[in-house]
TIRO-2110 file (N, C-alpha, C; in Angstrom, 1 decimal):
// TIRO-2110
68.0, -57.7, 9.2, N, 1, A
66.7, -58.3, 8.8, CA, 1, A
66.2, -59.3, 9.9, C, 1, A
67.2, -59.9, 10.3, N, 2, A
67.3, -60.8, 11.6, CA, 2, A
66.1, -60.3, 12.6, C, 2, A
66.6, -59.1, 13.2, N, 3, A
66.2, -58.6, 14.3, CA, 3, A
64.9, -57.9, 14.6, C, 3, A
65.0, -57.5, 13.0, N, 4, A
63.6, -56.9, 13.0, CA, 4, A
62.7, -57.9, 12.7, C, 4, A
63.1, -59.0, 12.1, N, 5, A
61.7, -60.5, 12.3, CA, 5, A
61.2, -60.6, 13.8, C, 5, A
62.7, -60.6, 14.4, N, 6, A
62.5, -60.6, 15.9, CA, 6, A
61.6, -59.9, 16.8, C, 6, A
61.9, -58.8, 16.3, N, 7, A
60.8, -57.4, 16.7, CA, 7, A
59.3, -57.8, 16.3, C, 7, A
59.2, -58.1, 15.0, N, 8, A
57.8, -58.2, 14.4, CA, 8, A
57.1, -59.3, 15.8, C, 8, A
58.2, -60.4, 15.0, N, 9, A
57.5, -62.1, 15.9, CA, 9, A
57.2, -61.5, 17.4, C, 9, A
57.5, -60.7, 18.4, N, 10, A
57.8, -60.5, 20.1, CA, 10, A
56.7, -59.6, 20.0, C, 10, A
56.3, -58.7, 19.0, N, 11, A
55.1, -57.7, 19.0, CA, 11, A
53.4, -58.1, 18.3, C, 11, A
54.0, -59.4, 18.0, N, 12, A
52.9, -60.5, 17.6, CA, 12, A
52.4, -60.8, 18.5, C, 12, A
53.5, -61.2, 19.7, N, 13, A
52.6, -62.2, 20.8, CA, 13, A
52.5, -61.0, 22.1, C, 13, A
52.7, -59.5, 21.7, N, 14, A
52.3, -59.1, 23.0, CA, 14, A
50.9, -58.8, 23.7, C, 14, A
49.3, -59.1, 22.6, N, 15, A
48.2, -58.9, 23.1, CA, 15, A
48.2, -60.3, 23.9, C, 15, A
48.8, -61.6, 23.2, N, 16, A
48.9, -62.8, 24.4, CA, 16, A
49.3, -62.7, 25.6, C, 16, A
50.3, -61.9, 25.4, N, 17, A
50.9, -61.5, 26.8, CA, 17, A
49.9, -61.0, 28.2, C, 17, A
49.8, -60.0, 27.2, N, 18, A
48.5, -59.1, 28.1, CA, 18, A
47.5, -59.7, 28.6, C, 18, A
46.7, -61.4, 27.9, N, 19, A
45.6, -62.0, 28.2, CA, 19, A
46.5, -62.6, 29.1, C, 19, A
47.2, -63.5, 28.7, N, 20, A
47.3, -64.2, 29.8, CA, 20, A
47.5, -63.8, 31.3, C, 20, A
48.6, -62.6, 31.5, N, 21, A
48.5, -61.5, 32.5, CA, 21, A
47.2, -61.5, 33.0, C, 21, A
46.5, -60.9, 32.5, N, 22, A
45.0, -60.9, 33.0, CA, 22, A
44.3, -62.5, 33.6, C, 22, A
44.4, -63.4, 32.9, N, 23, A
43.5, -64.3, 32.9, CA, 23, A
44.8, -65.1, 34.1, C, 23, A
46.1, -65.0, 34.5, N, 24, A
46.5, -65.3, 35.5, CA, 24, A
46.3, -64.2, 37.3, C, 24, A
45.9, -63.3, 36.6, N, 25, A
45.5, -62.4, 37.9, CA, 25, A
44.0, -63.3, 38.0, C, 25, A
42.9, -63.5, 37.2, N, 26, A
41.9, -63.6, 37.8, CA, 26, A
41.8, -64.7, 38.0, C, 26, A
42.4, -66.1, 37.6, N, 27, A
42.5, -67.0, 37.4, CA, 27, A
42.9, -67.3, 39.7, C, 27, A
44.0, -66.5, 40.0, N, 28, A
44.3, -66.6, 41.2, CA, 28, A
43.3, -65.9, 42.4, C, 28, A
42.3, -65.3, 42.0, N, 29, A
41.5, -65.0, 42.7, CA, 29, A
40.7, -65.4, 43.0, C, 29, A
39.8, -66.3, 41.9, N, 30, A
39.1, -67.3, 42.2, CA, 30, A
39.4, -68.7, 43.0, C, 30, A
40.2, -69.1, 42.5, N, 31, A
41.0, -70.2, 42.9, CA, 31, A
41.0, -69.9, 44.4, C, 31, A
41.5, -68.9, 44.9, N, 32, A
41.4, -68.6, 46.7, CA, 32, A
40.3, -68.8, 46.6, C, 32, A
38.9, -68.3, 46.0, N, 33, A
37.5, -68.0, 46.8, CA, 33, A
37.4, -69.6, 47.1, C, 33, A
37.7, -70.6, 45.7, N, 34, A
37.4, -72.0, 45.6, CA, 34, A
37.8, -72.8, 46.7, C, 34, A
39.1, -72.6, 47.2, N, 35, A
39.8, -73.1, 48.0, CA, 35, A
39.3, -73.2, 49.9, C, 35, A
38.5, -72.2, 49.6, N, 36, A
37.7, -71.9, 51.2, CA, 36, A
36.6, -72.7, 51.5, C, 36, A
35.8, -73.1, 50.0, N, 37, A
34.8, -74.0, 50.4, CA, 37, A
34.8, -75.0, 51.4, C, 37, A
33.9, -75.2, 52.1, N, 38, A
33.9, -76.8, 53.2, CA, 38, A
33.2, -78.1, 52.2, C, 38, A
33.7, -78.9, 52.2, N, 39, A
33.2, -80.4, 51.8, CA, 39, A
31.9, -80.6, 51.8, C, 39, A
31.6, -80.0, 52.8, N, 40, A
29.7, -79.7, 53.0, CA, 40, A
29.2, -78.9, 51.6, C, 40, A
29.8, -78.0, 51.3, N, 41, A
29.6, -76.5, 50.4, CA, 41, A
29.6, -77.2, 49.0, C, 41, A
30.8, -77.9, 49.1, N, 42, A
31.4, -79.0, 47.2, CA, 42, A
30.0, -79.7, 47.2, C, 42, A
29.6, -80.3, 48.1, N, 43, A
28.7, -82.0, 48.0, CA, 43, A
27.6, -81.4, 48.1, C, 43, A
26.9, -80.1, 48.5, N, 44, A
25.4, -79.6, 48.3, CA, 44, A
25.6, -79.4, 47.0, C, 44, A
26.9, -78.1, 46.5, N, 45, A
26.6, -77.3, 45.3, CA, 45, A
26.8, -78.2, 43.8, C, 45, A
27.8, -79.6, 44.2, N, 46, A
27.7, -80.2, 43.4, CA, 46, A
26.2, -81.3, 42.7, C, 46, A
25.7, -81.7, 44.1, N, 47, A
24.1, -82.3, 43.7, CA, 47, A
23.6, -81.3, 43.0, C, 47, A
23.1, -80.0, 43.4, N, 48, A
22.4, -78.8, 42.4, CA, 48, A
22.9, -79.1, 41.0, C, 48, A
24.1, -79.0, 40.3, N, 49, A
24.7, -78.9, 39.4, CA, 49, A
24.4, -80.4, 38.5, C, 49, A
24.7, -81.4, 39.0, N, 50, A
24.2, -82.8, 38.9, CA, 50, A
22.5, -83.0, 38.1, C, 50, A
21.8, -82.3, 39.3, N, 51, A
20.3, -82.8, 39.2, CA, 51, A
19.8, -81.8, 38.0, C, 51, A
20.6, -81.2, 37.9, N, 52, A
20.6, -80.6, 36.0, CA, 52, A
20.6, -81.0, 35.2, C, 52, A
22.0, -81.3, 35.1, N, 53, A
22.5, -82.5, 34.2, CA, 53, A
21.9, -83.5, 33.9, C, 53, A
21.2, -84.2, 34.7, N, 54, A
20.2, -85.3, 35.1, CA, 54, A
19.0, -84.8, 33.7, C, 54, A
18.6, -83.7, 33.6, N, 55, A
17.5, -83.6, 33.2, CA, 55, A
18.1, -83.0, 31.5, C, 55, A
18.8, -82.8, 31.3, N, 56, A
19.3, -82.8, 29.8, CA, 56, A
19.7, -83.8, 28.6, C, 56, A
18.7, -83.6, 27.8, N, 57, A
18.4, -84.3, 26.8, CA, 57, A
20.1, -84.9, 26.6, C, 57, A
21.1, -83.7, 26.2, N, 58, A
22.1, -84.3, 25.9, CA, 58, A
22.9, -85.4, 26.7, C, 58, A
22.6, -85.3, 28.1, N, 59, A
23.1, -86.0, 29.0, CA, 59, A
22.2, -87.4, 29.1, C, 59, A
21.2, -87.0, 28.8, N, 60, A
20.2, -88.3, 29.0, CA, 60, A
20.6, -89.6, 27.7, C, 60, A
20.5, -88.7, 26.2, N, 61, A
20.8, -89.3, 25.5, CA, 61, A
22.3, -90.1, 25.1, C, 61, A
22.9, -89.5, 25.8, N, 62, A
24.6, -89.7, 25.3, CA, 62, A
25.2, -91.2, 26.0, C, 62, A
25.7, -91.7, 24.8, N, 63, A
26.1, -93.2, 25.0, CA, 63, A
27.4, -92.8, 26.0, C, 63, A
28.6, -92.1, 25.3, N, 64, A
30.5, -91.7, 26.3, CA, 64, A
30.1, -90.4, 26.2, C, 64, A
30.5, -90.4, 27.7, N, 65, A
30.4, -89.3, 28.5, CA, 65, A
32.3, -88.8, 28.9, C, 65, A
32.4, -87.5, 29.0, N, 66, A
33.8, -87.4, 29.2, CA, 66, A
33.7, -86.5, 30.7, C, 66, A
33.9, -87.1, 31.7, N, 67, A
33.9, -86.2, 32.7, CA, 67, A
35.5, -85.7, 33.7, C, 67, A
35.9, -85.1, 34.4, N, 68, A
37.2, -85.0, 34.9, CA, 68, A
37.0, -85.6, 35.9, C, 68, A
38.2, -85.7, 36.6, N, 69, A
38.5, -85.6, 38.3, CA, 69, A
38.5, -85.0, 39.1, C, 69, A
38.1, -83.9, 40.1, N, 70, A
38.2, -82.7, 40.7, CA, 70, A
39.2, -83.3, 41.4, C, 70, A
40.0, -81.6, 41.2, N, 71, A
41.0, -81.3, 42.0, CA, 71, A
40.8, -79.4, 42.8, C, 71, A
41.6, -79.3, 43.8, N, 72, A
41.4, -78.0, 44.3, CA, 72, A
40.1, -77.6, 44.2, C, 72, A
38.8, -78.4, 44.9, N, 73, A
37.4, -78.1, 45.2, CA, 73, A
36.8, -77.8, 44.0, C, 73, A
37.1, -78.2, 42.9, N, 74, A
36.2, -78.3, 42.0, CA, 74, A
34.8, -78.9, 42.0, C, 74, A
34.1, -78.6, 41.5, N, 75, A
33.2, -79.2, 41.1, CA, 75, A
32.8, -80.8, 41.1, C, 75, A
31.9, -81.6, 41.9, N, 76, A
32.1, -82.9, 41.9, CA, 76, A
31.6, -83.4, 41.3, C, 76, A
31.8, -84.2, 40.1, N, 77, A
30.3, -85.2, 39.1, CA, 77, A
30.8, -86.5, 39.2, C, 77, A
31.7, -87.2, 40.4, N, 78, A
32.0, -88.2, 40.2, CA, 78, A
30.8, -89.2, 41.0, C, 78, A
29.7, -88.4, 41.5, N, 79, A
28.5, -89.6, 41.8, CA, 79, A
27.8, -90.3, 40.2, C, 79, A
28.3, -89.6, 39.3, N, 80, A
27.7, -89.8, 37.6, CA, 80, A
28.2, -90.9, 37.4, C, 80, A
29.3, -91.2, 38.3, N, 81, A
30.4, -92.3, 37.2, CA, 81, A
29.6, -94.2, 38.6, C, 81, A
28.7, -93.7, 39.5, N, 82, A
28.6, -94.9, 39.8, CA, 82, A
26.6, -95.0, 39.9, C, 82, A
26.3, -94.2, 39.5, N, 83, A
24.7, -94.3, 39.4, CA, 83, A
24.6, -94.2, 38.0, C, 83, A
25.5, -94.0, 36.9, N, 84, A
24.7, -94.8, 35.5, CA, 84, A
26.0, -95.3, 34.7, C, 84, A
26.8, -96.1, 35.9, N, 85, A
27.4, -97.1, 35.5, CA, 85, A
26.4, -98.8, 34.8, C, 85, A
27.4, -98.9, 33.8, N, 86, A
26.8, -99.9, 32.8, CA, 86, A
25.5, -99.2, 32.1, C, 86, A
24.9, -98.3, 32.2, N, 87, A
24.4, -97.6, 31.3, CA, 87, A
25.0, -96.7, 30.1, C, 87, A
26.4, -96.2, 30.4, N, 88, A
27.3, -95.2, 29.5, CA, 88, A
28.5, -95.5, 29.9, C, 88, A
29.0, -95.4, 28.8, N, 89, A
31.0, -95.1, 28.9, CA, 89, A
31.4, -94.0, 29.4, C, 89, A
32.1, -93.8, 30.7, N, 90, A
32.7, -92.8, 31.1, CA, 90, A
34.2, -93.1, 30.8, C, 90, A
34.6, -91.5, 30.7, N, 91, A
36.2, -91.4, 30.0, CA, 91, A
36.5, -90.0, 31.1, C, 91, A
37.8, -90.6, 31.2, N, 92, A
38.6, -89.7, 32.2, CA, 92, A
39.7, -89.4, 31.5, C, 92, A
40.2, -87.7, 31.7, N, 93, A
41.6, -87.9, 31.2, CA, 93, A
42.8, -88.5, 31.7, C, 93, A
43.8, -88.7, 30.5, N, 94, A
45.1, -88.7, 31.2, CA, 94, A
46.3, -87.5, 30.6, C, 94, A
46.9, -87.2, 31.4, N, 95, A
47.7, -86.2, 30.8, CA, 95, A
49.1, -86.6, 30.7, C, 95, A
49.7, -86.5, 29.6, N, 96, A
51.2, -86.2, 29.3, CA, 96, A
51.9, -85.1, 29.7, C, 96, A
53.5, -84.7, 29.1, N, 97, A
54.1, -83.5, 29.2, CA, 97, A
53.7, -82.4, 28.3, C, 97, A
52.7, -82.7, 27.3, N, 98, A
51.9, -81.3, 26.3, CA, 98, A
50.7, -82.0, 25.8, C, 98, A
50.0, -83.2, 26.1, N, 99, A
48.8, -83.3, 25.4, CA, 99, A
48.1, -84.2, 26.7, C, 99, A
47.1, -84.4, 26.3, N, 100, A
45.7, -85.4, 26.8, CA, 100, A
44.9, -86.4, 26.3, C, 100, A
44.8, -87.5, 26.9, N, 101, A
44.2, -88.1, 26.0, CA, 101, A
43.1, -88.7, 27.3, C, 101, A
41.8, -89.5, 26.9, N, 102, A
41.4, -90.0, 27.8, CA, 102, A
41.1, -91.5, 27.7, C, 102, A
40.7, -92.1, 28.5, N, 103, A
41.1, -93.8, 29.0, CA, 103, A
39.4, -93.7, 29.9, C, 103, A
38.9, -95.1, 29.2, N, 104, A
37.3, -95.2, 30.0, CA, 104, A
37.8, -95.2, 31.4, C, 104, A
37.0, -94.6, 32.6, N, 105, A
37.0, -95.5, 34.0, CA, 105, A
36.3, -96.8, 33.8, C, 105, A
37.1, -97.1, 34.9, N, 106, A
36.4, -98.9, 35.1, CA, 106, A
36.7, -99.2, 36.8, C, 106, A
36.2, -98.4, 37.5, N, 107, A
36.3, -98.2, 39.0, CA, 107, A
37.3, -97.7, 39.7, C, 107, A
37.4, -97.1, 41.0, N, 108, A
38.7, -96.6, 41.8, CA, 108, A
39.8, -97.2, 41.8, C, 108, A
40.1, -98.5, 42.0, N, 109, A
40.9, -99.0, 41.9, CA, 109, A
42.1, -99.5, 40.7, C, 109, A
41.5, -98.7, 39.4, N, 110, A
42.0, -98.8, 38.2, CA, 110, A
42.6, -97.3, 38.6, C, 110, A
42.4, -96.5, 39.2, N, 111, A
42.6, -95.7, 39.3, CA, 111, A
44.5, -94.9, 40.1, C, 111, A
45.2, -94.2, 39.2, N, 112, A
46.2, -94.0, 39.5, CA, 112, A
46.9, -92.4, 39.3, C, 112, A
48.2, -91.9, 40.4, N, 113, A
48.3, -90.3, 40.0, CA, 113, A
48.6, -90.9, 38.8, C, 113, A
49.1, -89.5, 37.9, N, 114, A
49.0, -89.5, 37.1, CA, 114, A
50.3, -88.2, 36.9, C, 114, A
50.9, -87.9, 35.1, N, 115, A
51.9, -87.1, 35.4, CA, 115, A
51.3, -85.6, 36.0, C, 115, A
50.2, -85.2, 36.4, N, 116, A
50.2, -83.8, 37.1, CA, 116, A
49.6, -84.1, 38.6, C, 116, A
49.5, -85.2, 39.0, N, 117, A
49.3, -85.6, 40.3, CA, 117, A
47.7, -86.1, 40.0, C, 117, A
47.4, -85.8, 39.5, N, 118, A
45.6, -86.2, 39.3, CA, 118, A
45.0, -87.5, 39.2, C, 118, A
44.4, -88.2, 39.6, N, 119, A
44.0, -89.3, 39.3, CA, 119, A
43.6, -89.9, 37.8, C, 119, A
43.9, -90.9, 37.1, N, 120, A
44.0, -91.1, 35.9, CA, 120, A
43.3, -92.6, 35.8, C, 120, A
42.8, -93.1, 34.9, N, 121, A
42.5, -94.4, 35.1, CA, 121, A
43.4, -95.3, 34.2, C, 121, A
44.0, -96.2, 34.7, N, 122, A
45.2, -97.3, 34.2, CA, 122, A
44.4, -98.3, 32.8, C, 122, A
43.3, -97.4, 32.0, N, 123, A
43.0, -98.4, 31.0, CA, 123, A
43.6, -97.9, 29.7, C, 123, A
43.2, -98.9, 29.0, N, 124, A
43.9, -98.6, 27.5, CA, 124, A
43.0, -97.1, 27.4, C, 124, A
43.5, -96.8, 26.1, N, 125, A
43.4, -95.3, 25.7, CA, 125, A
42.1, -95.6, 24.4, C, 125, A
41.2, -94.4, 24.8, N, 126, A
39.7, -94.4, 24.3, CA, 126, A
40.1, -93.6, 23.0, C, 126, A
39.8, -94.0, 21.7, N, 127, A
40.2, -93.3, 20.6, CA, 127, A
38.4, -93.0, 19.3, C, 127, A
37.3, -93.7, 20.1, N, 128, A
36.5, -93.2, 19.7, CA, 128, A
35.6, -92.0, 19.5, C, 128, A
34.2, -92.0, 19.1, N, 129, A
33.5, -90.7, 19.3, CA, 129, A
33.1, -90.8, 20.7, C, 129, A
33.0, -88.9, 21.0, N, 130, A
32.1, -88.4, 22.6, CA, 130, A
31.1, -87.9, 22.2, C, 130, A
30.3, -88.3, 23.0, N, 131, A
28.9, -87.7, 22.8, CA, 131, A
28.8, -85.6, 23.5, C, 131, A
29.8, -86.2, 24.8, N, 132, A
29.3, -85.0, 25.8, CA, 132, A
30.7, -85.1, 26.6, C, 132, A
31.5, -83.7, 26.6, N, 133, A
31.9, -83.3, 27.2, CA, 133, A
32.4, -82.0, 28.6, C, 133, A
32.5, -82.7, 30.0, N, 134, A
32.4, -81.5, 31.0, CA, 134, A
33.7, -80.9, 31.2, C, 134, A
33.3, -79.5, 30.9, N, 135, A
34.4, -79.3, 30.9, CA, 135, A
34.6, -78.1, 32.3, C, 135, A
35.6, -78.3, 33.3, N, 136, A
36.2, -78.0, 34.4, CA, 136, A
36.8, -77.0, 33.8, C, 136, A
36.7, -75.6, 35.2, N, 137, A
37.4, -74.3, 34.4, CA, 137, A
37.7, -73.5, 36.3, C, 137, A
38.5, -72.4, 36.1, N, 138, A
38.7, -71.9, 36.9, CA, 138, A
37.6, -70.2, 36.9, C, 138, A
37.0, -69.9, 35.6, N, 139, A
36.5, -68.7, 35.4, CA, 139, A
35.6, -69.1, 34.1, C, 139, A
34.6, -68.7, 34.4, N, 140, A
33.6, -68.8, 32.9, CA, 140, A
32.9, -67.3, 32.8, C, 140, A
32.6, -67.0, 31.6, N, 141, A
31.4, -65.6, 31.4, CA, 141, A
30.6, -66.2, 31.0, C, 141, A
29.9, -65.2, 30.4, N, 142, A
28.2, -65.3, 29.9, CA, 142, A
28.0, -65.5, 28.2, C, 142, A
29.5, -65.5, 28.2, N, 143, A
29.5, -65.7, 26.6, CA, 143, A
30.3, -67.1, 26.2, C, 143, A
30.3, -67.9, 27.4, N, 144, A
30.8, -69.2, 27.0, CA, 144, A
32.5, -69.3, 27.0, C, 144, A
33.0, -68.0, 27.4, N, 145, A
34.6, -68.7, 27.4, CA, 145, A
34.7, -69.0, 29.2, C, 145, A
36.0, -69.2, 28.3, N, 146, A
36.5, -70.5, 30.0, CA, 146, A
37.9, -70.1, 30.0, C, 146, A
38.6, -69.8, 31.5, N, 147, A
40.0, -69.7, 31.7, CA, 147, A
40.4, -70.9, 32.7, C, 147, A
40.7, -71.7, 32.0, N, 148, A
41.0, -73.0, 32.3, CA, 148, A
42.5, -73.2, 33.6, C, 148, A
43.0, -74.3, 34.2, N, 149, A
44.4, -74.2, 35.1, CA, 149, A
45.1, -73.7, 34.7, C, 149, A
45.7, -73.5, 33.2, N, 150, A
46.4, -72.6, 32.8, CA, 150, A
47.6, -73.4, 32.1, C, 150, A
47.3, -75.0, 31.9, N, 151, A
48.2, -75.6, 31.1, CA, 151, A
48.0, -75.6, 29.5, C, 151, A
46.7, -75.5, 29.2, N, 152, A
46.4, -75.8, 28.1, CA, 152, A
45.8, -76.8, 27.3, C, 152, A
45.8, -77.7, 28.4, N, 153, A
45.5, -79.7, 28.1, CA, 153, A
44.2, -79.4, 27.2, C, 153, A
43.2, -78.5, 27.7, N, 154, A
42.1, -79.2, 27.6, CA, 154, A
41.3, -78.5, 26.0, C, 154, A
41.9, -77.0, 26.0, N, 155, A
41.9, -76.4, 24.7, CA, 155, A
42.5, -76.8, 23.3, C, 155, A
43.8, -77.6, 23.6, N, 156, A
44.5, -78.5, 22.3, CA, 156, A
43.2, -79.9, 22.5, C, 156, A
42.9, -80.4, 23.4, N, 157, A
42.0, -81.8, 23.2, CA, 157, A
40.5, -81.3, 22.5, C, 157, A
40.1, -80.4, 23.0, N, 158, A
38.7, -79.8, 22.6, CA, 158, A
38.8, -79.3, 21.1, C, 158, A
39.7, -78.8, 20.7, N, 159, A
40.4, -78.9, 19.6, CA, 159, A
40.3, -79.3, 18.2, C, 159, A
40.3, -81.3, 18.7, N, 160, A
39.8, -82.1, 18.0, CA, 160, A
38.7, -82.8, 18.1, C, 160, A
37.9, -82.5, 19.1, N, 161, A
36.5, -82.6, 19.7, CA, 161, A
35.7, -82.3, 19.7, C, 161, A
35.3, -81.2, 18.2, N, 162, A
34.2, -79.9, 18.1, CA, 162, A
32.8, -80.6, 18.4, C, 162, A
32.9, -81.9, 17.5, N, 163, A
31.5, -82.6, 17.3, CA, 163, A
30.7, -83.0, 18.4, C, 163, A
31.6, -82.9, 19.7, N, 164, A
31.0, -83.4, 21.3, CA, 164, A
30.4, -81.9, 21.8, C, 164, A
29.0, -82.1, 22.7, N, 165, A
28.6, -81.1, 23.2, CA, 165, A
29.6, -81.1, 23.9, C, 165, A
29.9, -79.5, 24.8, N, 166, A
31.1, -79.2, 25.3, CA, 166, A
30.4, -78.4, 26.4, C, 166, A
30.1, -78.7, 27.9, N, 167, A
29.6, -78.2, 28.7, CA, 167, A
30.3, -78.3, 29.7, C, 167, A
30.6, -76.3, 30.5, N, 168, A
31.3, -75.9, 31.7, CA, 168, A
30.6, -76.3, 33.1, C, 168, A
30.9, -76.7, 33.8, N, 169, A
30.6, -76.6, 35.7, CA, 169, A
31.5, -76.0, 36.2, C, 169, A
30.4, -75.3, 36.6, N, 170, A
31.3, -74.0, 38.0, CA, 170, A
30.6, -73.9, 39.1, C, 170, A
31.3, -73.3, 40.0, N, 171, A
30.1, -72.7, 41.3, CA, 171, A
29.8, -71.4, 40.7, C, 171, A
28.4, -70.4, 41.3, N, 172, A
28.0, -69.2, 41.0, CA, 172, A
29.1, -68.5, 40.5, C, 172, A
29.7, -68.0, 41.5, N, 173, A
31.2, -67.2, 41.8, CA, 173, A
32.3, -67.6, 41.0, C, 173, A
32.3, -68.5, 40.2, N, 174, A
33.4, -68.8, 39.0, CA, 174, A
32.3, -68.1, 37.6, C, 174, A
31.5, -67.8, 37.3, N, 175, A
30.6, -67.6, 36.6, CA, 175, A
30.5, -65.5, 36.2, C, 175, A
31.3, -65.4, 35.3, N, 176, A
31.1, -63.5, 35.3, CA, 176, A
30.2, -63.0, 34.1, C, 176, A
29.8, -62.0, 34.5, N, 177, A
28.9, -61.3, 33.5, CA, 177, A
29.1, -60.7, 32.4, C, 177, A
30.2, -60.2, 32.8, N, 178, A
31.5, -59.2, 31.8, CA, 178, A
32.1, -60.5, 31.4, C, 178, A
32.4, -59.9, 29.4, N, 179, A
33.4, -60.6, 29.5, CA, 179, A
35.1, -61.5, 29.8, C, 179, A
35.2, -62.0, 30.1, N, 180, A
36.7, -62.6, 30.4, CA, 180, A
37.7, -62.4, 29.3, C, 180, A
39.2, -62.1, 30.0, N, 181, A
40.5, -62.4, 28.7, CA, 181, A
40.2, -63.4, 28.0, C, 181, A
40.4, -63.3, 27.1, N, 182, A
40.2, -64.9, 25.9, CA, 182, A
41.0, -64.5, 24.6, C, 182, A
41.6, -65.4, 23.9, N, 183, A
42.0, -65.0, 22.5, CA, 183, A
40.8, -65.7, 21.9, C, 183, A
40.7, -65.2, 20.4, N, 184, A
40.1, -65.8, 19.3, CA, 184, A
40.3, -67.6, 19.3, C, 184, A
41.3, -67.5, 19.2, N, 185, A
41.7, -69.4, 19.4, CA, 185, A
41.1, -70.1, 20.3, C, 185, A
40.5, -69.6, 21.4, N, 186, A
40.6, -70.4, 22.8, CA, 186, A
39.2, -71.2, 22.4, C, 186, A
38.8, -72.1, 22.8, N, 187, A
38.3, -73.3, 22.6, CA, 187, A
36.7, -72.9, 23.4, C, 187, A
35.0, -72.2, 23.2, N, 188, A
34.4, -71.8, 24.0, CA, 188, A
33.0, -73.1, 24.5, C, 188, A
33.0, -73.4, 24.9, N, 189, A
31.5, -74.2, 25.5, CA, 189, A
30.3, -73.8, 25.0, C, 189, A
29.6, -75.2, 25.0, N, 190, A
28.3, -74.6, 24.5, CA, 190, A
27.1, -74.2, 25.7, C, 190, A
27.1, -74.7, 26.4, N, 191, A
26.9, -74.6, 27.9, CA, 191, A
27.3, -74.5, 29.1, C, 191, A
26.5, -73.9, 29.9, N, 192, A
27.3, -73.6, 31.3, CA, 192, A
26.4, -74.2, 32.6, C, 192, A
26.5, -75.1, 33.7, N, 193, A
25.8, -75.3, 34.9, CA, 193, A
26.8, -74.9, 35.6, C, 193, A
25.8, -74.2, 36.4, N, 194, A
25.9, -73.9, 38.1, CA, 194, A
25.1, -74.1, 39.1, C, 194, A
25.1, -74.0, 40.2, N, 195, A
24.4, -74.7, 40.9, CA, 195, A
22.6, -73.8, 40.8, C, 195, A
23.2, -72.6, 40.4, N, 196, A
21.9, -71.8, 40.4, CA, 196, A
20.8, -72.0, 38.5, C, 196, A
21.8, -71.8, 37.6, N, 197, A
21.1, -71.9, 36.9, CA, 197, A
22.0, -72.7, 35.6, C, 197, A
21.1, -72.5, 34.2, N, 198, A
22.1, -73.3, 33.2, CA, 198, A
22.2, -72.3, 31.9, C, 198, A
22.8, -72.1, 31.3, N, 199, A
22.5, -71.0, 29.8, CA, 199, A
23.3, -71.9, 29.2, C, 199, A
22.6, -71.8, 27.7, N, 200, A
23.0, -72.0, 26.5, CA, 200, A
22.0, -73.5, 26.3, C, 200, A
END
């Protein structure tokens, strides 16, 4: 009886298998395309993506803002955190060994690695409501999912975060038409900017 629980439970998780298989093949494809960008390419296509944002109601109205840190050529919205400073709360994450929490910024210099090497900000831990959250991805569709680094941080935090608008930044080329691997569980956005256009 043992073994065949065994059998059941290992035949449970093998369409996960199969996604994540997938969403780690495509997940490494992009990531090369991302990785070639020049600093010139990040800081044009990130203003495009920005001067969007700029113009959304949700962004305009929202008191805490949750933005990340790019890493590996992501996406840049850290000019947000010093042109409508003292106008809004910005919150950055911090990461543990299986969860995330985030901590307001309060300038670079509060600023420290962190356990995945990322920049983190050294303040107490933000436990109120978000208005708006950006959410950083390696692959987005047209139907709002997202294949994220591949740890998971941001799916268990989003999780408990339904009530915050939940919006992706990508370049074009992170952005597919066809749907992407995704389980039912995975956590999807309500919106998407790119430098070209916005849906949802």
């Amino acid at each position: 009886m043992l073994f065949e629980a065994q059998i059941s439970d290992f035949l449970s998780w093998l369409p996960w298998i199969r996604v994540r298989r997938k969403q780690r093949a495509m997940r490494a494809i992009v990531e090369q395309q991302r990785r070639i960008l020049t600093p010139e390419q990040i800081a044009s296509e990130s203003a495009h993506i920005i001067s969007q944002i700029e113009q959304m109601s949700a962004f305009r109205d929202a008191k805490t803002v949750m933005l990340y840190y790019p890493i590996h050529n992501e996406v840049d919205l850290r000019p947000l955190l010093t042109k409508y400073a003292g106008q809004k709360t910005f919150l950055l994450p911090a990461t543990h060994r299986h969860s995330m929490e985030v901590r307001p910024y309060d300038g670079e210099d509060m600023m420290r690695r962190g356990h995945l090497g990322v920049p983190e900000p050294q303040t107490p831990t933000y436990y109120g409501h978000i208005d708006v959250i950006f959410v950083p991805g390696v692959v987005f569709d047209q139907y709002f999912h997202r294949i994220g680094r591949g740890g998971g941080y941001y799916d268990r935090f989003l999780a408990h975060h339904r009530h915050a608008k939940l919006i992706g930044v990508c370049y074009g080329f992170q952005l597919k038409r066809h749907k992407i691997p995704h389980r039912h569980s995975d956590i999807k956005v309500d919106r998407i900017v790119t430098p070209q256009q916005t849906i949802g």
